[in-house]
N, C-alpha and C positions, 0 to 999 in steps of 0.2 A: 881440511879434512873433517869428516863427522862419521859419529857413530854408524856402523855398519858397512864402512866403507874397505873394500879391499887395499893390501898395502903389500910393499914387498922390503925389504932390508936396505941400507944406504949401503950398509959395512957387508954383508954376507951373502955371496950371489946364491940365489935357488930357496932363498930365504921369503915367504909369505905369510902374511898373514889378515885378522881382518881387526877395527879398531870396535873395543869394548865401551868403553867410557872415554870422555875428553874433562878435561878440569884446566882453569886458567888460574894461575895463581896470582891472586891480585896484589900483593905483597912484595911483586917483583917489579920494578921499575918499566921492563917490557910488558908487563903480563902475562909474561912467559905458558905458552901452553901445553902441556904434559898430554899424551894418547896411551891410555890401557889397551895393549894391543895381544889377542892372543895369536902365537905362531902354527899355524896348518901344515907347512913345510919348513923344517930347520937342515940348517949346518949342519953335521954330525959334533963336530967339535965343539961348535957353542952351547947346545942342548945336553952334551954331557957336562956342561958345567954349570946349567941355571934351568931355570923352571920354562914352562912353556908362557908363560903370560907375564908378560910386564911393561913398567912404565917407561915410554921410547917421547924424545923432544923433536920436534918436526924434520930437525934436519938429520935424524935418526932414520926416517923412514920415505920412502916416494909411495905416490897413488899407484897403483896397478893396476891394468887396461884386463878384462875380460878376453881370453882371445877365443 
C-alpha cells in the first residue's frame, strides 16, 4: 500500500480510511512497515476513544476497492 491509497479497518467493520504517510523502520529485523492513516468513516466506539488519525501495521488494515 502507498500513500493516497484508500483502506478500510481489519478489526472495525464500516471503518475507512485513506493512508497519509508510510515509514519502514529499518531497525526492525523485518523492516517492519507502519501506515499514518486518517479515518473518513469510524466505529462509534473506537472514535470515542482515540483520535481520528493514526499509526496502523499492515495487518491493521485491507486495500478498499472504489465501489
Amino acid at each position: 500500500m502507498k500513500v493516497g491509497d484508500l483502506i478500510q479497518s481489519s478489526a472495525f467493520e464500516g471503518q475507512n480510511g485513506i493512508i497519509l504517510e508510510v515509514d519502514i523502520l529499518s531497525n526492525t529485523p523485518e523492516n517492519e512497515t507502519w501506515f499514518f492513516v486518517h479515518w473518513l468513516s469510524a466505529n462509534e466506539d473506537y472514535t470515542s476513544r482515540r483520535d481520528r488519525q493514526e499509526w496502523c501495521r499492515s495487518w491493521e488494515i485491507e486495500a478498499r476497492d472504489i465501489p
